[in-house]
Structures are given as structure tokens and as C-alpha cells.
N, CA, C and O of each residue as an XYZ file, in Angstrom:
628
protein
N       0.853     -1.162      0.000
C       0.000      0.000      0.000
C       0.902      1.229      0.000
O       1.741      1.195      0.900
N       0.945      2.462     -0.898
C       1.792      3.209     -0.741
C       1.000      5.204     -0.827
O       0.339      5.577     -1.796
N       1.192      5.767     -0.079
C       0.725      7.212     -0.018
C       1.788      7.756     -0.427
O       2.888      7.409      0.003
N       1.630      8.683     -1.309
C       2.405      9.750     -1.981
C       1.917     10.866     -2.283
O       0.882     10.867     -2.949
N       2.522     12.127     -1.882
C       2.010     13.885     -2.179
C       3.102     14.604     -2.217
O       4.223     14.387     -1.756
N       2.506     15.810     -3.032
C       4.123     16.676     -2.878
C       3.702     17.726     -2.505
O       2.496     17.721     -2.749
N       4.090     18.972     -1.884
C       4.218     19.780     -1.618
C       5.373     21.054     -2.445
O       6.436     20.816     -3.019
N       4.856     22.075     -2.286
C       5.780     23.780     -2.605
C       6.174     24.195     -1.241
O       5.277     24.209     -0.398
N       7.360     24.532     -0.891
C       7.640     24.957      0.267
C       8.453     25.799     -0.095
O       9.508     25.576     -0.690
N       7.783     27.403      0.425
C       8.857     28.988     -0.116
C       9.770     28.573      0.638
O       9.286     27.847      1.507
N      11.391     28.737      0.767
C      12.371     28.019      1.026
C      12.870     27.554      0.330
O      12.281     26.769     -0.413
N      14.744     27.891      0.160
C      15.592     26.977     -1.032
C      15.802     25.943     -0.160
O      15.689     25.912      1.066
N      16.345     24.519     -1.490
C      16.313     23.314     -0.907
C      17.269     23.428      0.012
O      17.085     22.372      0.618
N      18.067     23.898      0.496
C      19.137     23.515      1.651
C      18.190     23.873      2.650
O      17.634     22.853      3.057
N      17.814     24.813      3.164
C      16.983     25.288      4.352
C      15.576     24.244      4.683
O      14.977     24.377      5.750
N      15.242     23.459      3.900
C      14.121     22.448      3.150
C      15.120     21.213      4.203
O      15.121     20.887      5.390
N      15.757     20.891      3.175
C      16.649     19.590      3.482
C      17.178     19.715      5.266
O      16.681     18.960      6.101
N      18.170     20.706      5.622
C      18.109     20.858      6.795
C      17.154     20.400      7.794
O      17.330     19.535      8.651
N      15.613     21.444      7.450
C      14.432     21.343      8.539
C      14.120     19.523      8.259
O      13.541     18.814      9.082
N      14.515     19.169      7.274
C      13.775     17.271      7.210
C      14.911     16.404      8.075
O      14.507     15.458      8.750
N      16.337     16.734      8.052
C      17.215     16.581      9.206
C      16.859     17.127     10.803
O      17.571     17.210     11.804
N      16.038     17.316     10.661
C      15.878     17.563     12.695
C      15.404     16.523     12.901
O      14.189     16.400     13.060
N      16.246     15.512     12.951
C      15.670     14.125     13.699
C      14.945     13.795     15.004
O      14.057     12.996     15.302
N      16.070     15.243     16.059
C      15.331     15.115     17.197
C      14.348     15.666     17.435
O      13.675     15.394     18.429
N      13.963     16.777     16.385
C      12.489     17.086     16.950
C      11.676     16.155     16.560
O      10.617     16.305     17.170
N      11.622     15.119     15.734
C      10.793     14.396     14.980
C      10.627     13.511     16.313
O       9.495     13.336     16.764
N      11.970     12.846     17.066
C      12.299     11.966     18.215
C      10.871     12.697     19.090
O       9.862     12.071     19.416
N      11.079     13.854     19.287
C      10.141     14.587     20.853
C       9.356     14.827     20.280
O       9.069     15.984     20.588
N       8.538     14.397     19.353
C       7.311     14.724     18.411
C       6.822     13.212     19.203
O       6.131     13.364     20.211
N       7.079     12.095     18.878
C       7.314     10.700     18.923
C       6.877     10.436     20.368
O       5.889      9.864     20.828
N       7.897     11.019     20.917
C       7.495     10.973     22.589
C       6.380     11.595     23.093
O       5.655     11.174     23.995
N       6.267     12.679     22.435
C       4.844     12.791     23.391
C       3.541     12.774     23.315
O       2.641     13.268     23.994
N       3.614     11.736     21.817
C       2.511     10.944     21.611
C       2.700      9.552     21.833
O       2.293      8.611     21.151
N       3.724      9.545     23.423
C       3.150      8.051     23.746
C       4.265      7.166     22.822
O       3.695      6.274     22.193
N       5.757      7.219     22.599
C       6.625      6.452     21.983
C       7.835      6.414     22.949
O       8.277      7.232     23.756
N       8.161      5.329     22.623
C       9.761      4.961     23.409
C      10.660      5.402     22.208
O      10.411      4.616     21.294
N      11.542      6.260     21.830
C      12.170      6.207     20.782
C      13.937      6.208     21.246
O      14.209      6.757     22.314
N      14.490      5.910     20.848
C      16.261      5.598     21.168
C      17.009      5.281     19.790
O      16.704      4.391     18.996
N      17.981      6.137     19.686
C      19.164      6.294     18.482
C      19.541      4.841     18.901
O      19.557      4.388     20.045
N      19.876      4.135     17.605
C      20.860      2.755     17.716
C      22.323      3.047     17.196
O      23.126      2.114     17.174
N      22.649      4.148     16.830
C      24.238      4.138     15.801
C      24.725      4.986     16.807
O      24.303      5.383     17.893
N      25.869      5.171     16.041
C      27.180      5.804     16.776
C      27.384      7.345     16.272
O      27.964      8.229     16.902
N      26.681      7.473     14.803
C      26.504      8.579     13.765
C      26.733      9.816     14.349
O      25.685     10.147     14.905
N      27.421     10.496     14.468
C      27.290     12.139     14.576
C      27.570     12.812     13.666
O      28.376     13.726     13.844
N      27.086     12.620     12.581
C      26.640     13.078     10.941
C      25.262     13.193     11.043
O      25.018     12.958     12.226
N      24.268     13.415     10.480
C      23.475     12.606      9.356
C      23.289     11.911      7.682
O      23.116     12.368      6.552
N      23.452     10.458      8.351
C      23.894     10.362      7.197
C      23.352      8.819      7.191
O      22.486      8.424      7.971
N      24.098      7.855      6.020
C      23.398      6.353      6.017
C      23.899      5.630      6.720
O      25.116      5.501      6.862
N      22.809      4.869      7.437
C      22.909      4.198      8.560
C      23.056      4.764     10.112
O      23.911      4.364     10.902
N      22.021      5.809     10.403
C      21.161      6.671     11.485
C      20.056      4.848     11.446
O      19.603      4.045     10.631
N      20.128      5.063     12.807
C      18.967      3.627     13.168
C      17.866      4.136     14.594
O      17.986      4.546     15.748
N      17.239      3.935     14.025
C      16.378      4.564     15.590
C      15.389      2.819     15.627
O      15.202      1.906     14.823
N      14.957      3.147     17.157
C      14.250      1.914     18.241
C      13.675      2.628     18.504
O      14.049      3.660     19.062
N      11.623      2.111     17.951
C      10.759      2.798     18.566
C      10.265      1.721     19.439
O      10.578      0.548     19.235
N       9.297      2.187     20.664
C       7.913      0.944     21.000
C       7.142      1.806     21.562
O       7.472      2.632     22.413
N       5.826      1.591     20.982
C       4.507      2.430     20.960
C       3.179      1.581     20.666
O       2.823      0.706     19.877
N       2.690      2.250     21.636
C       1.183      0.873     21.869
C       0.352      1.617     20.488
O       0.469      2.796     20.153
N      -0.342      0.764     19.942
C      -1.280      0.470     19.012
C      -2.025     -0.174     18.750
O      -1.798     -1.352     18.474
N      -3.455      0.473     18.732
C      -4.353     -0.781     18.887
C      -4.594     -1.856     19.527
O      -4.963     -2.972     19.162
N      -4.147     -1.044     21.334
C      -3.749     -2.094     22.662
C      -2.665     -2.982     22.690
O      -2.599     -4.022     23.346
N      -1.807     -2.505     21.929
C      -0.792     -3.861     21.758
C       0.333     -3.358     22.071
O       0.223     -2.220     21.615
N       1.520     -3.438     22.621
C       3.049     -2.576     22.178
C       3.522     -3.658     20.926
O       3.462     -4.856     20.650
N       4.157     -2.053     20.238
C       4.568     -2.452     18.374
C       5.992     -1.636     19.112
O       6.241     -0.695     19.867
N       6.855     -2.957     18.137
C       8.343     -2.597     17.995
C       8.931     -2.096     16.684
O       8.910     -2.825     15.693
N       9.387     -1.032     16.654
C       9.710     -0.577     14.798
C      11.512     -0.024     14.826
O      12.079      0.558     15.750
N      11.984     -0.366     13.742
C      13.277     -0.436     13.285
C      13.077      0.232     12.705
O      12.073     -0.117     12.085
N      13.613      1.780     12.197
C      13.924      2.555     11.238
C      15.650      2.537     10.677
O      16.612      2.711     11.426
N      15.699      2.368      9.686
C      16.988      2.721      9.442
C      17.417      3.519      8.220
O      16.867      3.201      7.166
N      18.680      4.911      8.177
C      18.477      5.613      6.878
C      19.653      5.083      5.897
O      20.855      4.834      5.982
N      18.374      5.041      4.670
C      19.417      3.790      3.418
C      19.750      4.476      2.246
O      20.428      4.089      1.295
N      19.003      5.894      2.495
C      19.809      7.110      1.515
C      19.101      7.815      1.998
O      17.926      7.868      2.362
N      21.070      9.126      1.935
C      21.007     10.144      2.235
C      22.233     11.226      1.240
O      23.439     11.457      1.322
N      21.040     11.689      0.279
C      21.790     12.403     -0.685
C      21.479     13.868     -0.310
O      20.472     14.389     -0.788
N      22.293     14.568      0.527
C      22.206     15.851      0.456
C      21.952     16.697     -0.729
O      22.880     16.408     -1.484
N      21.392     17.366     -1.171
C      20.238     17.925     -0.415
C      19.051     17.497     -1.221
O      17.998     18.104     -1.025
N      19.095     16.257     -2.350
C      17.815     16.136     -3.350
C      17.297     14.741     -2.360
O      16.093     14.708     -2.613
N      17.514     13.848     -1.600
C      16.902     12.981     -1.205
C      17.101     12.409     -0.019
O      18.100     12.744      0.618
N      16.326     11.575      0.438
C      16.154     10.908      1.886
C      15.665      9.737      1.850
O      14.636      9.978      1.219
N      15.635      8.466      2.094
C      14.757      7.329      2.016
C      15.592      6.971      3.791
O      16.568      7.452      4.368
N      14.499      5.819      4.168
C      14.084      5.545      5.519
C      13.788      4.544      5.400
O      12.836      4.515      4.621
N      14.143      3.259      5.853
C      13.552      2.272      5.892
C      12.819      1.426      6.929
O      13.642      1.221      7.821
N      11.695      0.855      7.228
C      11.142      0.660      8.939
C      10.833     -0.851      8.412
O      10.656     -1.254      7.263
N      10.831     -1.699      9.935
C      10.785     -2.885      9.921
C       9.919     -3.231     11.441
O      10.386     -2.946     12.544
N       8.738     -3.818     11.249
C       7.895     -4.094     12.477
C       7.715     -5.251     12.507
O       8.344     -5.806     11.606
N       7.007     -6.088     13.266
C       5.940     -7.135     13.114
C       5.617     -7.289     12.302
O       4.638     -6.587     12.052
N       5.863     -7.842     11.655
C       4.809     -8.361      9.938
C       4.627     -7.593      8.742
O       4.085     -7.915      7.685
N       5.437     -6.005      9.259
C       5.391     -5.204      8.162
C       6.916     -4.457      7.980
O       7.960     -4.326      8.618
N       6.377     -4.092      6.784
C       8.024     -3.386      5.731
C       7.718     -2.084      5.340
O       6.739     -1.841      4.635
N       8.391     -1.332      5.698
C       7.604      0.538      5.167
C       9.017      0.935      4.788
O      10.089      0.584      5.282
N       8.674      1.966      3.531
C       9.940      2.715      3.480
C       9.112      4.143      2.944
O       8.129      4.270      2.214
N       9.959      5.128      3.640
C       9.412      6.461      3.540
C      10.484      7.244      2.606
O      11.666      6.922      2.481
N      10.028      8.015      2.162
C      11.133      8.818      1.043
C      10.825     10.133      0.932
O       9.670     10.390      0.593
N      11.644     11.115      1.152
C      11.920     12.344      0.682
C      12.401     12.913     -0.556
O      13.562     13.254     -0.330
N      12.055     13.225     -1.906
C      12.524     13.593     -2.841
C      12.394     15.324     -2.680
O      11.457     16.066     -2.385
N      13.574     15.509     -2.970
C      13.404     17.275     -3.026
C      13.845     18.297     -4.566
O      14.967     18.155     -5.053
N      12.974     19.141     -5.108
C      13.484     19.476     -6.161
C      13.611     21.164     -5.866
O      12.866     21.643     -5.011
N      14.183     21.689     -6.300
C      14.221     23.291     -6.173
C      13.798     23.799     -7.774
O      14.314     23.673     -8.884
N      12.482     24.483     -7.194
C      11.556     25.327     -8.055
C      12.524     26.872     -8.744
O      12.494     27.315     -9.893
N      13.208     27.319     -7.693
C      13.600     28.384     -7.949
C      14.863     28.581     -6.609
O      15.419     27.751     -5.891
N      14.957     29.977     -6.702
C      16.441     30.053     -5.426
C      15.529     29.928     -4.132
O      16.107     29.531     -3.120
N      14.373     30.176     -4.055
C      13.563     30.554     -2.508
C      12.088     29.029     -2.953
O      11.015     28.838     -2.382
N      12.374     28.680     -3.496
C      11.228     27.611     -3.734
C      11.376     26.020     -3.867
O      11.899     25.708     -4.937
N      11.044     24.939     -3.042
C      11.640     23.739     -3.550
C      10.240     22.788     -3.618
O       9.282     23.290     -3.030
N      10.036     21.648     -4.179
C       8.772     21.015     -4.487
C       9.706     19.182     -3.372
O      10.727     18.513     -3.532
N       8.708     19.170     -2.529
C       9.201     18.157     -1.925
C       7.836     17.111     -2.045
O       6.720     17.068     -1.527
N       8.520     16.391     -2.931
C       7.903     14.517     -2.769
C       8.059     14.269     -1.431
O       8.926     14.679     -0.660
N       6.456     13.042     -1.110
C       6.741     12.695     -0.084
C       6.113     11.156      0.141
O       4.913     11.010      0.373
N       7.038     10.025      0.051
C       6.196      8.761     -0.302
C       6.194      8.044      0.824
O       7.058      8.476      1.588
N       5.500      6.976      1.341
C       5.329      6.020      2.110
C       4.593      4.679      1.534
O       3.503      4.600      0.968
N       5.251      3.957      1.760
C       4.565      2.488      1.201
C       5.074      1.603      2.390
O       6.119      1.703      3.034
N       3.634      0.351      2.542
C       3.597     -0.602      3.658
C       3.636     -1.844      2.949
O       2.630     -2.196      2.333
N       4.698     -2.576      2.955
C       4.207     -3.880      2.362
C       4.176     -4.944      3.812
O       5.069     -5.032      4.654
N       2.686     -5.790      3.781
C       2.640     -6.906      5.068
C       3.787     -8.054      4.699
O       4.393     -8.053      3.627
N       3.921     -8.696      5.390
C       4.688     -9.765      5.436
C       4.436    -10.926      6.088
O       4.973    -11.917      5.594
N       3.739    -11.096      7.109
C       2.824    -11.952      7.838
C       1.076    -11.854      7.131
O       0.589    -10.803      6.715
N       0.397    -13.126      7.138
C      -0.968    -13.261      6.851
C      -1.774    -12.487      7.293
O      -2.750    -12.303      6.566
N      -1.730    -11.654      8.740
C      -1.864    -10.850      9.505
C      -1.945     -9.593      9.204
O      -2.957     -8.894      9.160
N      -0.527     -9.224      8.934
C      -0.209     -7.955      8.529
C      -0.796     -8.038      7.081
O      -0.481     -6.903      6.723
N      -1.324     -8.492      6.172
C      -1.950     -8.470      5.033
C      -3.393     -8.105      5.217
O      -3.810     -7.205      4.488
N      -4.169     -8.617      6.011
C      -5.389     -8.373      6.295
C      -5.290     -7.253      6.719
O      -5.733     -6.322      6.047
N      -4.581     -6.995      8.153
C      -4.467     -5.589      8.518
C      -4.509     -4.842      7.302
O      -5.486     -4.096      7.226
N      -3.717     -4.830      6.314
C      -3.249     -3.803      5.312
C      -4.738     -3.604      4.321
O      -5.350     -2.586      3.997
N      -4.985     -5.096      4.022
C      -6.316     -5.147      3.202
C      -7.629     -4.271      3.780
O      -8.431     -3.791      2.978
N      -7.790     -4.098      5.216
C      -8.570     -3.244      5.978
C      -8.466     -1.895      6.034
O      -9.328     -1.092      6.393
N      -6.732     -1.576      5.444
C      -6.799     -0.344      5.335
C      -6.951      0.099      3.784
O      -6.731      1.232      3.355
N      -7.355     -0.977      3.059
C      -7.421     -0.446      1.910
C      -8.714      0.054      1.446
O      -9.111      0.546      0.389
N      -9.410     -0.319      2.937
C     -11.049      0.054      2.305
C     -11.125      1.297      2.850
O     -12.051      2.052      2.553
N     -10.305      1.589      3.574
C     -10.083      3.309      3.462
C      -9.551      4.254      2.980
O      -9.743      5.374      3.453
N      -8.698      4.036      1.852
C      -7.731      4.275      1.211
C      -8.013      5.833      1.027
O      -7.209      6.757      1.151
N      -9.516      5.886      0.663
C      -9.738      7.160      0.560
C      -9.465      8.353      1.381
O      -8.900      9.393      1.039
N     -10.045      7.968      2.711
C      -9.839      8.809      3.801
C      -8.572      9.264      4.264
O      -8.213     10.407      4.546
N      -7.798      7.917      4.306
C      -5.808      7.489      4.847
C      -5.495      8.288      3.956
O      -4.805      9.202      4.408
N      -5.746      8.379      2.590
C      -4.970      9.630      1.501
C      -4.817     10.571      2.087
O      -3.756     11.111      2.400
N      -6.216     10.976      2.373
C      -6.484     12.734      2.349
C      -5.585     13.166      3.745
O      -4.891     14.173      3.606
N      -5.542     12.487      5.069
C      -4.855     12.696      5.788
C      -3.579     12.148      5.846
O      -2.943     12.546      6.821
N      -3.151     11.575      5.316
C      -1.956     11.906      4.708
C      -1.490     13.051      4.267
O      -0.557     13.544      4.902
N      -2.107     13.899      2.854
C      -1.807     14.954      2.121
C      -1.821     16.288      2.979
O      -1.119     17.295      2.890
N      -3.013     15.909      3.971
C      -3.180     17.371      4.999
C      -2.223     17.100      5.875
O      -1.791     18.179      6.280
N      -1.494     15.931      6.536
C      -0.517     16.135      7.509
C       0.528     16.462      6.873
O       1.125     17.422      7.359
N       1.013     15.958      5.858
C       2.616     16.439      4.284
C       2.435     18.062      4.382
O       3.451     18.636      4.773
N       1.403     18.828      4.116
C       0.786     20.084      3.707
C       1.181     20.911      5.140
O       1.803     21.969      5.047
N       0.833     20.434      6.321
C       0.813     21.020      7.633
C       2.081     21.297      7.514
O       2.617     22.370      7.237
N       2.502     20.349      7.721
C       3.769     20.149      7.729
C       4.893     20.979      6.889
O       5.871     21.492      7.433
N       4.602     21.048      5.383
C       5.427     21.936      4.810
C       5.194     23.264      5.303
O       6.168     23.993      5.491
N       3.711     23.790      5.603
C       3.272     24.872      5.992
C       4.311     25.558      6.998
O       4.826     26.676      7.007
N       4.428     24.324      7.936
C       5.524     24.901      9.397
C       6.967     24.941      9.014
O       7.809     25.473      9.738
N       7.276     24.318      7.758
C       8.585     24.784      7.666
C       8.875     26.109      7.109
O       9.901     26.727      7.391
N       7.822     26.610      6.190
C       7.577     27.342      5.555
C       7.921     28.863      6.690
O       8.826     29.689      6.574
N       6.819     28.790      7.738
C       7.080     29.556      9.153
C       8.482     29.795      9.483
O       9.030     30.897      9.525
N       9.063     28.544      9.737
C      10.571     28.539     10.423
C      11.033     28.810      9.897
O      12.050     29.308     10.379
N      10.975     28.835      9.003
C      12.216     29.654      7.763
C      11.883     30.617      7.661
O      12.943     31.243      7.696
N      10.681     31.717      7.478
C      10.184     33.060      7.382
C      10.204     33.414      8.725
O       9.857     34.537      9.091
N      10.502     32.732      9.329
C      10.866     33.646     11.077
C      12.063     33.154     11.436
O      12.319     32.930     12.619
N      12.974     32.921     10.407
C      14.616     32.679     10.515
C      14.943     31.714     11.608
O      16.141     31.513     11.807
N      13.891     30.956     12.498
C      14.407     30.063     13.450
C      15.763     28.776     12.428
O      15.662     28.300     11.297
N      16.614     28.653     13.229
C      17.630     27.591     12.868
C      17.242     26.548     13.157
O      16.301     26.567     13.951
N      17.764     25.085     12.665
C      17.355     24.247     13.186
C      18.764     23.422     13.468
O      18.741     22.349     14.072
């Protein structure tokens, strides 16, 4: 199953690329909706092979997830790869620059199940596909929106 949207974000791609490198705010985003999150590497770059350890209850259950980054091309791309229970996700950042102050950022996610389980699960979300889009596109959108802010109010990241 895979969600994909792009976004315009006023901002050249370095200032773009940067704000998608704040790992740790993404980390304390994580936490305080209820996640255990912990760096696994040694990395004081960002760069390939950043590994993060989540565990976060879902759907009454605690879920264990493996992220790990499997490209990192400054400043046109990002891919992410996650590994759970029964499922395979990889998230991707493509970034293009519109102009010197403008960049168009792709933004993909795809779930493939891997357990009989995790297939049904997935098949259940396909009868929503409709809805899971749209919030998808409005959280991508929010989201560029606030970088959009941080950068027009010069915060660093």
C-alpha cells in the first residue's frame, strides 16, 4: 500500500533539506505521543545508517519498529527504511528546487505486510484508502506549511 504527495515549500532546498534533518524534533514529536524512541548508531553526521528503536502501543498492543536511513543524498533525497511485526515501510523524501527561494518536496510512504496478519491488517486499510490519503496529504501540507514559518521567522534548526 503506498501514499504519496508533494508539496511547494517557499524556502531553497538547503533550508528544506536541513528542517527534514531535525531528527530530534521528529524523536520529541514521537514521545509525546506516547513512543519509546532511542538512536541505535554511533553517527554524529546525518547520514546512512542513522537507526532509531521505537515501541509504541497500538491498537492495545506494544509495536516494535526499526527505522533505518538507506539514503542520504544531500540535499535532493532521503529514504528511511522501517521494519515491524509483519510489516516493511519505506518512507522517502525527494526534493526538487523550483527556484532560489522555492523547492517542491515529494513525499512517499509504502507498507508492504509480510505476515498473513499484517496483510489483512493492510487489506482493511485499503477500504479506506480514501480517507488514509487525504490525511496523509493534509498532515505532508501542515507540515510543509511549518517549515515554511521557520524559515520566514529565521528560526535555525
Amino acid at each position: 500500500m503506498k501514499f504519496s504527495t508533494k508539496e511547494d515549500v517557499e524556502a531553497p532546498i538547503e533550508a528544506v533539506f536541513d528542517m527534514l534533518c531535525d531528527f530530534e524534533s521528529f524523536e520529541r514529536a514521537a514521545m509525546r505521543r506516547g513512543a519509546e524512541v532511542q538512536r541505535a548508531d554511533a553517527l554524529h553526521q546525518p547520514g546512512v545508517g542513522m537507526t532509531w528503536k521505537a515501541v509504541f502501543p497500538l491498537r492495545g498492543k506494544r509495536r516494535e519498529l526499526t527505522l533505518e536511513m538507506v539514503t542520504f543524498d544531500r540535499p535532493n533525497e532521503m529514504v528511511i527504511d522501517s521494519m515491524s511485526q509483519g510489516l516493511a515501510g519505506q518512507m522517502s523524501f525527494e526534493l526538487m528546487p523550483l527556484s532560489r527561494n522555492s523547492t517542491r518536496v515529494l513525499v512517499a510512504l509504502e507498507v508492504k505486510p509480510l505476515t498473513l496478519s499484517a496483510r489483512l491488517w493492510v487489506q482493511s486499510l485499503k477500504l479506506a484508502k480514501t480517507t488514509l490519503t487525504q490525511k496523509y496529504k493534509d498532515r505532508v501540507a501542515e507540515y510543509a506549511r511549518g517549515m515554511e514559518e521557520r524559515y520566514a521567522s529565521g528560526v535555525k534548526v
